[in-house]
N, C-alpha and C positions, 0 to 999 in steps of 0.2 A: 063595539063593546056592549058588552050584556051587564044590567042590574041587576046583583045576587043581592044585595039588601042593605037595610042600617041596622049597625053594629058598633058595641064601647069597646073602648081599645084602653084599657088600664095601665096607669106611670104609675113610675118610681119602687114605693116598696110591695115584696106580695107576703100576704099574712097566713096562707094558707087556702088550700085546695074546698075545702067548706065556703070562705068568704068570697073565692072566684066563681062559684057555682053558682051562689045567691047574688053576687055583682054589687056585693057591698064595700063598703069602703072603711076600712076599719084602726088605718093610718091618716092621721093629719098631714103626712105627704104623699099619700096615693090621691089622684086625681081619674076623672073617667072621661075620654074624649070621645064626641060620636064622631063616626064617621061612616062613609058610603063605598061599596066597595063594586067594583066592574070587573067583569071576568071578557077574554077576546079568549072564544073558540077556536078562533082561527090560529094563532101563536102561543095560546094558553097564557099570554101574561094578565095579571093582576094589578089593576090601581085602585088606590085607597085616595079620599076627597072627601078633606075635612068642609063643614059646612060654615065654620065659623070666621073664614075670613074671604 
């Protein structure tokens, strides 16, 4: 598995293409998760690896 990078991963509501550009958060139930994401060359799949538990 290959490191392509860390990256927020946004819940709940989306307010518009402006606010997801800027990576703001502009609902009281949007929330912004990071997470880490690996790429296999080999089978092309992708995992995602939240860092918070």
């Amino acid at each position: 598995m290959r490191w392509v990078g860390h990256f927020n991963l946004r819940t709940f509501g989306f307010t518009g293409s402006v606010d997801f550009l800027t990576g703001s958060t502009s609902s009281p139930a949007e929330t912004v998760l990071p997470f880490s994401l690996y790429y296999c060359q080999g089978c092309g799949k992708f995992d995602f690896y939240y860092p918070g538990t």
